[in-house]
C-alpha positions as CSV (number, residue, x, y, z in Angstrom):
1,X,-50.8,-67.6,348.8
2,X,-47.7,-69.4,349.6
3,X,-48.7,-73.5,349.6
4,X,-45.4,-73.8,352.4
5,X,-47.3,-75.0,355.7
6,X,-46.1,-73.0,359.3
7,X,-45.7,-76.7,360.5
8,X,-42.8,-76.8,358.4
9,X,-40.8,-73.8,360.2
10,X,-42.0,-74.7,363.4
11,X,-40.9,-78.0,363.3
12,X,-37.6,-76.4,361.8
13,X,-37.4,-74.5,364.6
14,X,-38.7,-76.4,367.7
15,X,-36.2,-79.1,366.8
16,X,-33.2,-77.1,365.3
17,X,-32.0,-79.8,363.0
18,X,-29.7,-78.7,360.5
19,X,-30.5,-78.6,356.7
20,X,-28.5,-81.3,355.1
21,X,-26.1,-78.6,352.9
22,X,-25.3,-76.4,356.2
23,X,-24.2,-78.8,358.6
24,X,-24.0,-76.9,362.4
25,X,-20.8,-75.4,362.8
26,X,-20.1,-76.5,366.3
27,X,-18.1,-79.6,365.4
28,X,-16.0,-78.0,363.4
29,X,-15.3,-73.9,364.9
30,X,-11.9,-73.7,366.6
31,X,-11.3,-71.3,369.6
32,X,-14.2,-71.4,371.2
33,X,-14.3,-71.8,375.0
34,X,-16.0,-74.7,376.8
35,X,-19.7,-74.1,377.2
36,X,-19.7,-71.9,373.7
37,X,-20.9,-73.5,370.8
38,X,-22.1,-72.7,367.5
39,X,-24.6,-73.9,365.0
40,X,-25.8,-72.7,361.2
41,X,-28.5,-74.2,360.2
42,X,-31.3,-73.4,357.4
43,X,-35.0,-73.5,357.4
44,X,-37.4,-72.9,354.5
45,X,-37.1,-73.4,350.7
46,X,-38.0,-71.6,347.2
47,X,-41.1,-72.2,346.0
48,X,-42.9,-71.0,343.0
49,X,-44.3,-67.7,344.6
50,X,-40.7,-66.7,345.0
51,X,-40.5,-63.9,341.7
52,X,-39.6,-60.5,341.3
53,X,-41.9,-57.9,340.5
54,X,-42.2,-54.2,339.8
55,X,-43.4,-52.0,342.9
56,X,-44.8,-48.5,341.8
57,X,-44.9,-45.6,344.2
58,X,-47.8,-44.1,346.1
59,X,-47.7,-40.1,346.3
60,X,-48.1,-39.2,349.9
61,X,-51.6,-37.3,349.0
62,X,-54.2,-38.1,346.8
63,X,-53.4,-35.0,344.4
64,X,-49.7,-35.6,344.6
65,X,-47.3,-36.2,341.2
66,X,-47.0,-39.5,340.1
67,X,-43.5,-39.3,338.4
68,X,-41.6,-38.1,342.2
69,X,-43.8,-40.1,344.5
70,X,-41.9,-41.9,347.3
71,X,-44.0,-44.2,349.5
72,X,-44.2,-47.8,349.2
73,X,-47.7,-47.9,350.2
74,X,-50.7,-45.7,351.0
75,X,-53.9,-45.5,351.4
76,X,-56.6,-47.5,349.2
77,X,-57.5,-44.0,347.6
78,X,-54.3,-43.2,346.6
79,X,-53.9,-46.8,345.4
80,X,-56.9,-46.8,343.7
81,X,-55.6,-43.5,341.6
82,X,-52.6,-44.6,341.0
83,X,-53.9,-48.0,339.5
84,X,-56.3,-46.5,337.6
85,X,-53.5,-44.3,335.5
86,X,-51.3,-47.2,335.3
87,X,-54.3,-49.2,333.1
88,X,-54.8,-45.9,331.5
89,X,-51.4,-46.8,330.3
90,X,-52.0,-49.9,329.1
91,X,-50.5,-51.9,332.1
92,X,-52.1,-54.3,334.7
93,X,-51.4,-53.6,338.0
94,X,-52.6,-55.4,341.0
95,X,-53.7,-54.3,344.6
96,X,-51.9,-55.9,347.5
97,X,-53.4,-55.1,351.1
98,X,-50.6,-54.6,353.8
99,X,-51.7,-56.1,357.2
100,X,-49.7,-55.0,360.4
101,X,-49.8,-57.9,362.9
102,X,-50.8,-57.7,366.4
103,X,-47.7,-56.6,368.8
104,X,-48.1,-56.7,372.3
105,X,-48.8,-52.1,372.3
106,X,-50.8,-52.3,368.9
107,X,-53.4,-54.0,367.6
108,X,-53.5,-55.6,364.4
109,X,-54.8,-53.7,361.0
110,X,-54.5,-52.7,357.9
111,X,-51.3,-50.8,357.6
112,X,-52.4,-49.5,353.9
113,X,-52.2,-50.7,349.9
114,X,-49.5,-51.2,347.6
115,X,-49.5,-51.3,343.4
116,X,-47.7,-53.6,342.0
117,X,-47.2,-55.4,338.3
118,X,-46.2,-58.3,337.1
119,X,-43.9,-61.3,338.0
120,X,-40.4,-62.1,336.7
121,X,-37.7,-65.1,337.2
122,X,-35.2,-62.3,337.8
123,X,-34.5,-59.0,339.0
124,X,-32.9,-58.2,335.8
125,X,-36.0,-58.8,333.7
126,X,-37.8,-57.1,336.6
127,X,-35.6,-53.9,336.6
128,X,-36.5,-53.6,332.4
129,X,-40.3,-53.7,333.0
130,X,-39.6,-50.8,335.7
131,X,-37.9,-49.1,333.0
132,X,-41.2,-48.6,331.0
133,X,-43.2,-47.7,333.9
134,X,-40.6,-44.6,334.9
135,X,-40.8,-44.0,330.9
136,X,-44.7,-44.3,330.9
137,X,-44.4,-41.6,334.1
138,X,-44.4,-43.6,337.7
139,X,-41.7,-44.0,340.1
140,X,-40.8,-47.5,341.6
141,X,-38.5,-49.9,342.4
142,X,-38.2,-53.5,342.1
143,X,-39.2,-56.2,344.8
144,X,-38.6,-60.0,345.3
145,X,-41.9,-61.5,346.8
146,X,-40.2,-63.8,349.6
147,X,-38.4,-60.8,351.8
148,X,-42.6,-59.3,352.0
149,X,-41.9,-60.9,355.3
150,X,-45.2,-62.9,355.2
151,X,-44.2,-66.2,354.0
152,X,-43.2,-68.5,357.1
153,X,-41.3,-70.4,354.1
154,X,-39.1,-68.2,353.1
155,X,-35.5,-69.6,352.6
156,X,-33.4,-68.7,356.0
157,X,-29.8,-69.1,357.4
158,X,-30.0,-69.0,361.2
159,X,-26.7,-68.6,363.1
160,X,-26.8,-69.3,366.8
161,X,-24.1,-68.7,369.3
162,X,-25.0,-70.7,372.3
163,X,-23.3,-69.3,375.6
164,X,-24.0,-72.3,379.2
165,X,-22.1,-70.5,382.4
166,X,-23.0,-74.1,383.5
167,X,-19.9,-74.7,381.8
168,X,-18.6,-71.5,380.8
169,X,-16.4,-69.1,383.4
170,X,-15.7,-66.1,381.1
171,X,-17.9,-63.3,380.5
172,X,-20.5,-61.6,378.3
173,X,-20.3,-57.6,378.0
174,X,-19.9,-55.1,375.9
175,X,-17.3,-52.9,374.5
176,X,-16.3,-50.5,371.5
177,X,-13.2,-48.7,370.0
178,X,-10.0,-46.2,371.4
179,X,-13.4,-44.3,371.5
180,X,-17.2,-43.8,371.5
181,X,-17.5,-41.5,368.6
182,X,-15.5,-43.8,366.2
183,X,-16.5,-47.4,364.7
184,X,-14.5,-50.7,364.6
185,X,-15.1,-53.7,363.1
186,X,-16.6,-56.8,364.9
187,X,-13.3,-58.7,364.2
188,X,-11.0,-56.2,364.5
189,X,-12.2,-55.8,368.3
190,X,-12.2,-59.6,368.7
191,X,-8.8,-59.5,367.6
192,X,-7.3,-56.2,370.2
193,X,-9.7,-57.4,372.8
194,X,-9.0,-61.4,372.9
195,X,-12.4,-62.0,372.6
196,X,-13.5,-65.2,371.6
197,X,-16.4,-63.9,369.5
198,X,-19.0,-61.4,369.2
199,X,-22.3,-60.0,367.6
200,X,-23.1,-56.9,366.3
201,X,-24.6,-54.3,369.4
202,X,-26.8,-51.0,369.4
203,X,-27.2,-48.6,366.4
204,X,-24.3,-45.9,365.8
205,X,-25.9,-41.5,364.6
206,X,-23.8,-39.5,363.7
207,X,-20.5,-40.1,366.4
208,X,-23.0,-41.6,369.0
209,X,-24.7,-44.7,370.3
210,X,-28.5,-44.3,369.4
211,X,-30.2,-45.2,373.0
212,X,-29.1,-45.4,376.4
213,X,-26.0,-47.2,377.3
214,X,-24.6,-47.8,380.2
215,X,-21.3,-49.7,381.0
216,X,-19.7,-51.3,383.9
217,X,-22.2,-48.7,385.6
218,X,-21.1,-45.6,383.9
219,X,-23.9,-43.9,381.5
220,X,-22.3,-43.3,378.8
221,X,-24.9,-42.9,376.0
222,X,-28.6,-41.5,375.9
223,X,-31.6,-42.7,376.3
224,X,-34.8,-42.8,374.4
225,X,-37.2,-42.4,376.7
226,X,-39.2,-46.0,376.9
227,X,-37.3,-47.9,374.6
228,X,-36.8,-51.5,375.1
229,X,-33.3,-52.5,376.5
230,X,-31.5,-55.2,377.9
231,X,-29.1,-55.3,381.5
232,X,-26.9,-57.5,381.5
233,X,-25.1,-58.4,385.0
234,X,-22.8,-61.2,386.8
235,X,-20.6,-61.2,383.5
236,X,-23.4,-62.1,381.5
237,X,-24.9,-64.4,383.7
238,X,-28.2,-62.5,384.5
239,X,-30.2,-60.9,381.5
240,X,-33.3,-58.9,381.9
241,X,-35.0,-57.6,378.8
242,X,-37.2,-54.5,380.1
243,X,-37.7,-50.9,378.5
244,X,-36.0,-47.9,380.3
245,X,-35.6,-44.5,380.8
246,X,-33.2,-41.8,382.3
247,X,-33.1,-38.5,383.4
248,X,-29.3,-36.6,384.0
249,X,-29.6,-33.4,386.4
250,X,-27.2,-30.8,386.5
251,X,-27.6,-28.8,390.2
252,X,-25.4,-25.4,390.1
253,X,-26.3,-24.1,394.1
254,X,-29.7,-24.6,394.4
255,X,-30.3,-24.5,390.6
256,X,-30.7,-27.3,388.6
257,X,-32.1,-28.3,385.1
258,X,-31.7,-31.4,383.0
259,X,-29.3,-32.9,380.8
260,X,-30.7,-33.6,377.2
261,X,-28.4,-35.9,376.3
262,X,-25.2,-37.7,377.5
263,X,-22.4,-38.2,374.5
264,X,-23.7,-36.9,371.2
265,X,-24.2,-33.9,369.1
266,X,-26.1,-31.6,371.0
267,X,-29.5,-30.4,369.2
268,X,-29.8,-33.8,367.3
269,X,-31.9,-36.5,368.7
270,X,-31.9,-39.4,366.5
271,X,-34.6,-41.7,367.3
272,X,-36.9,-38.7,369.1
273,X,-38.0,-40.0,372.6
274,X,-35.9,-37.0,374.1
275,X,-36.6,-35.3,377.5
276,X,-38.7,-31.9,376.2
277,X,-38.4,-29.3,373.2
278,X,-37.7,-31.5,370.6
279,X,-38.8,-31.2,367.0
280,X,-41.4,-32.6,365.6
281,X,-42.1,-35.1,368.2
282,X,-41.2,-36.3,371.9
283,X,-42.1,-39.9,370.9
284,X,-39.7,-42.6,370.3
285,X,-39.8,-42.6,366.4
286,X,-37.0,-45.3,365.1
287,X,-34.5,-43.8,362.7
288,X,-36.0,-40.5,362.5
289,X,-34.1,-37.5,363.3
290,X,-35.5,-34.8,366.2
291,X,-33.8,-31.4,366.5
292,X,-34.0,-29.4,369.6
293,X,-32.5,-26.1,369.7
294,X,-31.5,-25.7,373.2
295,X,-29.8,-28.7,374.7
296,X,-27.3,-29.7,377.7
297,X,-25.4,-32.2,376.5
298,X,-22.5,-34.4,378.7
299,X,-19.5,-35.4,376.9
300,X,-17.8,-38.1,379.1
301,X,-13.6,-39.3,378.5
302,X,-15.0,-42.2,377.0
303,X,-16.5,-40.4,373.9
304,X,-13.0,-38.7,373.0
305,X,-12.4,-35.5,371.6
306,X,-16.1,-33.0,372.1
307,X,-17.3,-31.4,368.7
308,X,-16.7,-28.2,368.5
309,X,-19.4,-24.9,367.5
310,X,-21.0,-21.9,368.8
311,X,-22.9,-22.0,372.2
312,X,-20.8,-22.5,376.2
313,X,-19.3,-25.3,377.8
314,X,-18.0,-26.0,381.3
315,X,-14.9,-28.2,382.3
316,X,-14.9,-30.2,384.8
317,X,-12.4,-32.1,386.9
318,X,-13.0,-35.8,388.6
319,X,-15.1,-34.4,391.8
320,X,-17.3,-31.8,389.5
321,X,-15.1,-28.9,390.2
322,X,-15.7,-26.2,387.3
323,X,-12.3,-25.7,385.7
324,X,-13.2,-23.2,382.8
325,X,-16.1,-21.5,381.4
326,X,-16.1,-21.2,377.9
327,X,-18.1,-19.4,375.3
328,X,-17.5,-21.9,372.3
329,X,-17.7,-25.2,372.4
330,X,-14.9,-28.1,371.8
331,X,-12.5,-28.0,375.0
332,X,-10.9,-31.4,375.8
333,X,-12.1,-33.8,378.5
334,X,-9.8,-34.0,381.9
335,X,-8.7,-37.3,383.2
336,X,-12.2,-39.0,384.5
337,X,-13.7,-35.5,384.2
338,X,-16.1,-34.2,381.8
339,X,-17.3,-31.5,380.0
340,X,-21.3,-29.7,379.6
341,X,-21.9,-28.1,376.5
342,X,-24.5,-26.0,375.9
343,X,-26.6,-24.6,372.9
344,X,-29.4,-21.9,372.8
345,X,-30.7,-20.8,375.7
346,X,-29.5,-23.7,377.0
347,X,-26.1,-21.7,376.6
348,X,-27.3,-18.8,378.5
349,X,-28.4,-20.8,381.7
350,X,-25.1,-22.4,381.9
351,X,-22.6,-19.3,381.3
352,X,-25.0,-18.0,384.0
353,X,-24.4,-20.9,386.8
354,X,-21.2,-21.7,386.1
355,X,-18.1,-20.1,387.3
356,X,-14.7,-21.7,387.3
357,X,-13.7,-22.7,391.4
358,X,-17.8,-23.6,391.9
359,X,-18.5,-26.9,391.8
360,X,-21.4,-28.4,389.8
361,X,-23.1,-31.8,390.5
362,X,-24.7,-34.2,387.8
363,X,-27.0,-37.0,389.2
364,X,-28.4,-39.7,387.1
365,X,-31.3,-41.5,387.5
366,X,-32.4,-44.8,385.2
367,X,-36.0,-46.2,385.9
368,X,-37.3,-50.0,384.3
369,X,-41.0,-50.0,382.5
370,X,-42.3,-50.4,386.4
371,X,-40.7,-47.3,387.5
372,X,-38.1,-48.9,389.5
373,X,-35.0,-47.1,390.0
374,X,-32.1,-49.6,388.1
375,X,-28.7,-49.7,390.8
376,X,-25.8,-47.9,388.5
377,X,-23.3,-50.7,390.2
378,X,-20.2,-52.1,388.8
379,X,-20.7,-54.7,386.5
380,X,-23.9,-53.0,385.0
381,X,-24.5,-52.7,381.4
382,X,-27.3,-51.7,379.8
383,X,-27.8,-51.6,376.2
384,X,-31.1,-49.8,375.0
385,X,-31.7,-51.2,371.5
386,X,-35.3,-53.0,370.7
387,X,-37.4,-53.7,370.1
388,X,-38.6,-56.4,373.0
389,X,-39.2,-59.8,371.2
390,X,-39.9,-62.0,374.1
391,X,-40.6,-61.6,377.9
392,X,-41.5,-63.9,380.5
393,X,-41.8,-66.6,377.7
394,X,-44.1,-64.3,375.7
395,X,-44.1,-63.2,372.3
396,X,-44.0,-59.2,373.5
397,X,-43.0,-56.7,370.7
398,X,-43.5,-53.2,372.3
399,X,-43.6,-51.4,368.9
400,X,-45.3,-48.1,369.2
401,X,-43.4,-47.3,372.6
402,X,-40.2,-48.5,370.7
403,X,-41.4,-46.0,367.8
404,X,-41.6,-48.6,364.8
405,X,-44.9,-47.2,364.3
406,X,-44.7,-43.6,362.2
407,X,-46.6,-40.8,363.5
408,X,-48.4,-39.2,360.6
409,X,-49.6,-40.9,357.0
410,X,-46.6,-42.3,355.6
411,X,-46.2,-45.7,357.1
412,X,-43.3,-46.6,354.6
413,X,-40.4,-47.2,357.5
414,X,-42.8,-48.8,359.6
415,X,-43.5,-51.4,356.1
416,X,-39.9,-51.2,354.9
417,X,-38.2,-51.7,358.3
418,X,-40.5,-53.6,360.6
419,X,-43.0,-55.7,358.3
420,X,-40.7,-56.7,355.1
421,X,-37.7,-59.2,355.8
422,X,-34.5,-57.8,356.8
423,X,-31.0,-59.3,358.3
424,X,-31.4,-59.4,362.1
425,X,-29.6,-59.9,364.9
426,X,-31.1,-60.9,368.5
427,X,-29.9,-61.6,372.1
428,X,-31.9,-63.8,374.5
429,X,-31.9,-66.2,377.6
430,X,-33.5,-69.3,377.3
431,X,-34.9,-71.0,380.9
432,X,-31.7,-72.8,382.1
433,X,-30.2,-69.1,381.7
434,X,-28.1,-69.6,378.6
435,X,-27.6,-67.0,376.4
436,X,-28.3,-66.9,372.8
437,X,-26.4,-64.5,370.3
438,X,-28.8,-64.8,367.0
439,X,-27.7,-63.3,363.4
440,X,-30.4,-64.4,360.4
441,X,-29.2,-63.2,357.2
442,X,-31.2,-61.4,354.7
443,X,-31.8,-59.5,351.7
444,X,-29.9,-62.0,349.0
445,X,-32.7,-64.1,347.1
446,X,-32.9,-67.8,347.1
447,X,-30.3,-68.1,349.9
448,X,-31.6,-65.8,352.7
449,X,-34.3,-63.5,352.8
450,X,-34.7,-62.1,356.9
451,X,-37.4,-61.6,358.9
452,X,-40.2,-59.3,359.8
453,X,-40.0,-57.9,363.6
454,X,-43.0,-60.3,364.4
455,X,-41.3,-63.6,362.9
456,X,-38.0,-62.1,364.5
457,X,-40.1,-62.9,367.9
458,X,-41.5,-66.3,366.9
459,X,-37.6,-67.2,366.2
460,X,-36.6,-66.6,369.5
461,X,-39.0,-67.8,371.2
462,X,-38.6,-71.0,369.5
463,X,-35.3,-71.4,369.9
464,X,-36.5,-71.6,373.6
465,X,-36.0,-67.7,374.8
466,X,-38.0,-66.3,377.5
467,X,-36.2,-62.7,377.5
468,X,-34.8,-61.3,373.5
469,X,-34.2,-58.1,372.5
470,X,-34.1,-57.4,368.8
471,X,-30.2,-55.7,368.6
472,X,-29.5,-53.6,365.1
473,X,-29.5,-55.0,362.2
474,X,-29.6,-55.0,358.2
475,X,-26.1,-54.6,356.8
476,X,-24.5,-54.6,360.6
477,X,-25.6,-57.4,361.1
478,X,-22.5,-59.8,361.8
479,X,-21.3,-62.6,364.1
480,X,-17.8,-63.7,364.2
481,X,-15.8,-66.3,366.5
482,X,-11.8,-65.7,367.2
483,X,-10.9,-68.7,365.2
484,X,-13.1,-68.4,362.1
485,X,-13.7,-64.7,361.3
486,X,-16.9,-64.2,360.4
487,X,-19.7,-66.9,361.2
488,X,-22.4,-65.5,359.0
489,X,-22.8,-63.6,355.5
490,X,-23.6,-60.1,355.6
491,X,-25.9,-58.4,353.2
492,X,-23.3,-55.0,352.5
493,X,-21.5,-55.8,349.0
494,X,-18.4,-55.1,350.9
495,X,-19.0,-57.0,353.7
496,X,-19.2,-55.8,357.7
497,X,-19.8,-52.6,358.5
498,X,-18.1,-50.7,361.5
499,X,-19.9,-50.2,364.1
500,X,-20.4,-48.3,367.4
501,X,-20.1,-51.1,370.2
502,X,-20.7,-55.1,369.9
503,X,-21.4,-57.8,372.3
504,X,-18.6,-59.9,373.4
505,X,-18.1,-63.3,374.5
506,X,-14.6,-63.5,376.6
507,X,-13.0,-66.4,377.9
């Protein structure tokens, strides 16, 4: 057990006062409007539980090979086997229990069992006792003990980007690249958009935003049905953190089916949650890819040039007017049209509907978690990313809807992704209606280890949120100002990542 009291990062927190070695940024940051300011600040310390240790892979079933397995954790069956060949060995592993928290859709368990051995000053001397264990017939990797994401101690840099429209009169939106389906960096686009600084936005599959995302009214990206999300209004000016969903027709006469998906591959449905036929679930399931054979997909001009492959598309002008039929897929996009494209049977519905003169009509329709239809107005933007951290001045993580939670056995993602520490990045309001753009680094020992979902939550509502949405994070993770590049450190050897769309901060 770590000896570190939770006093000591609440205090931290409730007071944000600066560790003496990061002094807050604010006094010193050029470029930044009135009513912006920035702070850095630490919280936590090392301690003498910090170590490395050797973590030795479960095999999903109780029968499975040792030598290939893949899980971090598993049942205590499966832990118990594997820990009784490991002593067979001559080594002296140890049992941890993995407890999943309460969230605000899930109650709190046990999430399963790990095997792990020994403790080491470094990863190095770590990484040669994992040597003998692969040698002796295990799989593993190595682990450091304070990124677990249970010590409320753990060694943190917190960046906060403080925006007052008491004092501020720019804006607070979103934006990307020359197109959707390409990345930019974070300072890149502060530097071709004037932008006085920024914070890393929704996840980026495969060409496309992963959730529904709507700008200046235009729904530009799909949604994952029941995902948290976040609308921002009035330039930034009104937040409200809620969880969404969206349904796109497509009428041909008095015909009409629905639209899959709006700006991505059609038959791949990263992050599940689709709207019917997908593969192997309908249920938001974070970072997992669906597959559905027949789809209806929208390509919009802001997504740029369509993917091309077998299936049908229709062109359309402005007003919906069909322009061509086609029996491949990859035509261009017409000024402020758009095109459908079509796979599977999918395909044969829409070569049988469309003909070039007729005119086809796509509606859209996005609902909040009360089943309230959500005005499509200019000036709208909503960003489904998630999951919900705080609402209404509650700690209120929605993870099963937001599909942290694995379906099935395997609850590895869930352990690696939700419950261990990662970089984060956050967006929330605190009661005066200020926002707060929040970057914690992670993953680099000693300096900053990350947060668990659940103490991502407890930050921001410390730091005085009533609405935060957890945005993506890891190695996108990244907050930058105009005048001093990047604020923060990510966790990518190389530095930022490019990435799909960011939050902006414009004077």
């Amino acid at each position: 057990m770590h000896r570190r009291a939770l006093t000591t990062l609440v205090v931290a927190l409730a007071t944000l006062v600066p560790a003496a070695a990061a002094p807050a940024a604010s006094a010193t940051t050029p470029a930044l409007p009135r009513g912006v300011t920035l702070s850095s600040f630490s919280l936590g310390g090392q301690d003498a539980d910090d170590v490395w240790t050797v973590h030795v892979y479960l095999p999903a079933t109780l029968d499975g090979p040792l030598n290939t397995a893949g899980t971090a954790l598993g049942s205590k069956e499966i832990a118990d086997r594997v820990a009784a060949a490991l002593r067979e060995k001559g080594f002296e592993p140890r049992l941890e229990q993995v407890d999943l928290p309460r969230f605000a859709d899930v109650p709190a368990g046990v999430l399963g069992w790990t095997v792990r051995l020994g403790r080491y000053p470094t990863n190095a001397a770590a990484t040669t006792a994992l040597s003998q264990i692969r040698a002796a017939g295990f799989a593993g990797g190595t682990r450091y003990t304070a990124q677990d994401g249970t010590d409320p101690g753990a060694p943190q840099k917190v960046h906060v980007l403080s925006v007052d429209f008491r004092q501020f009169r720019g804006t607070v939106d979103t934006d990307f690249g020359p197109t959707l389906n390409g990345t930019e960096t974070l300072t890149d686009l502060l530097g071709t958009t004037g932008a006085a600084a920024g914070i890393n936005a929704q996840w980026f599959y495969n060409r496309a935003p992963g959730g529904l995302y709507v700008k200046d009214g235009r729904l530009i990206g799909s949604a994952t049905q029941g995902r948290g999300g976040i609308k921002i209004t009035h330039g930034g000016r009104r937040v409200d953190v809620d969880t969404y969903t969206a349904r796109v027709t497509l009428r041909a006469g008095r015909e009409s089916v629905e639209i899959d998906g709006v700006n991505r591959l059609p038959g791949e449905v990263w992050n599940c949650g689709g709207v019917g036929g997908d593969q192997p679930t309908e249920k938001a399931q974070h970072d997992l890819k669906c597959t559905d054979s027949s789809e209806l997909v929208r390509f919009t001009p802001e997504w740029g040039t369509p993917p091309a492959g077998e299936g049908a598309e229709a062109v359309l002008d402005a007003r919906g007017r069909v322009l061509a039929v086609n029996t491949t897929r990859g035509a261009g996009i017409p000024p402020g049209g758009s095109t459908i494209q079509a796979i599977g049977d999918s395909a044969t519905w829409l070569l049988a509907h469309a003909r070039p003169g007729s005119r086809l009509t796509v509606t859209e329709r996005v609902e909040d978690g009360r089943g309230h239809r959500v005005p499509l107005t200019p000036g709208t933007t909503i960003l489904q990313v998630g999951p919900t951290l705080v609402r209404d001045g509650r700690v209120s993580v929605n993870a099963g809807a937001d599909g942290l939670i694995r379906e099935g056995t395997d609850q590895t993602f869930t352990y690696n992704w939700a419950l261990r520490a990662n970089p984060r990045s956050m967006i929330g309001v605190d009661r005066h209606g200020k926002l707060m753009l929040v970057v914690v680094d992670g993953r680099q020992a000693g300096y900053s280890e990350g947060l668990g979902i659940a103490q991502t939550a407890e930050l921001m509502k410390r730091l005085g949120a009533v609405e935060a949405l957890n945005l993506d994070g890891g190695g996108s993770s990244v907050l930058a100002t105009a005048g001093t590049g990047i604020v923060n450190r990510p966790s990518d050897a190389t530095g930022q990542r490019s990435l799909g769309n960011v939050i902006l901060v414009r004077p």
